[in-house]
N, C-alpha and C positions, 0 to 999 in steps of 0.2 A: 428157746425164748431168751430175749435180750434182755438183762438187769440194768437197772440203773443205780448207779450209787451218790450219795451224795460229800465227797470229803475235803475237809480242812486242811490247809497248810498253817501252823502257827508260825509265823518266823519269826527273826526279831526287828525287823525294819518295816514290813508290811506282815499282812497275811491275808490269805485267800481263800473263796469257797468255790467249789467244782461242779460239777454234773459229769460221773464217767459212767462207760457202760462196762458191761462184763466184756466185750470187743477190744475194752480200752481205748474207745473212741471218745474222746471230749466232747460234749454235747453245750457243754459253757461254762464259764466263770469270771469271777466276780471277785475284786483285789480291792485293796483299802492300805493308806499305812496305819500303823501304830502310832497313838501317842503318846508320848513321854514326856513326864515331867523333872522338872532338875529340883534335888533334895539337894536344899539348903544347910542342911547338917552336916553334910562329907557332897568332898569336892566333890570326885568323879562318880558321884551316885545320881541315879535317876529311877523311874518307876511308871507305871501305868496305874490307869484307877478301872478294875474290872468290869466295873457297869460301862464304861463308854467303852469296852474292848466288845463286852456282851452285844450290846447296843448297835455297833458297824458289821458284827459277826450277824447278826440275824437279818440288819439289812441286807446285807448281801446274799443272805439265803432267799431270801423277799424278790431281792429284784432279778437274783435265778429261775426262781419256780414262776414269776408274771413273767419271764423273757420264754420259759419254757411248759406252755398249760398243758393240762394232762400228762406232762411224766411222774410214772409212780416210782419212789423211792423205796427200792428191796434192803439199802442198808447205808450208815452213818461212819465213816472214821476217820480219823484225826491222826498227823500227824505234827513235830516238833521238834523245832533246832535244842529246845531246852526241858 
């Protein structure tokens, strides 16, 4: 039996959500960029605000699982440039 997994890419310019199978076949995904804001305190400093990171992250889990009905997700994981 074939698994489906469901994982994250965080990066630092976008990040992405998946659908892979235990095959390691791509079944779809779902990319967004990151926003950043420029911190007025120090020059070369910027940041994100978590809730609108949460916010793109779940849509695009949203608009994975309506592009793909009835796939059951056997497992979650995440990875990350930072």
């Amino acid at each position: 039996m074939v698994k489906t997994y469901l994982i994250f890419d965080l990066g630092t310019g976008n990040s992405r959500a998946a659908l892979v199978t235990s095959d390691f076949d791509v079944i779809g995904m779902s990319a967004f960029e990151n926003k950043y804001y420029k911190d007025s305190e120090y020059e070369d400093a910027q940041y994100f605000v978590p809730e609108e990171w949460k916010a793109s992250l779940f849509g695009a889990c949203s608009e994975l699982l309506k592009a793909n009905p009835g796939v059951h997700i056997s497992g979650i994981t995440a990875s990350g440039a930072r």
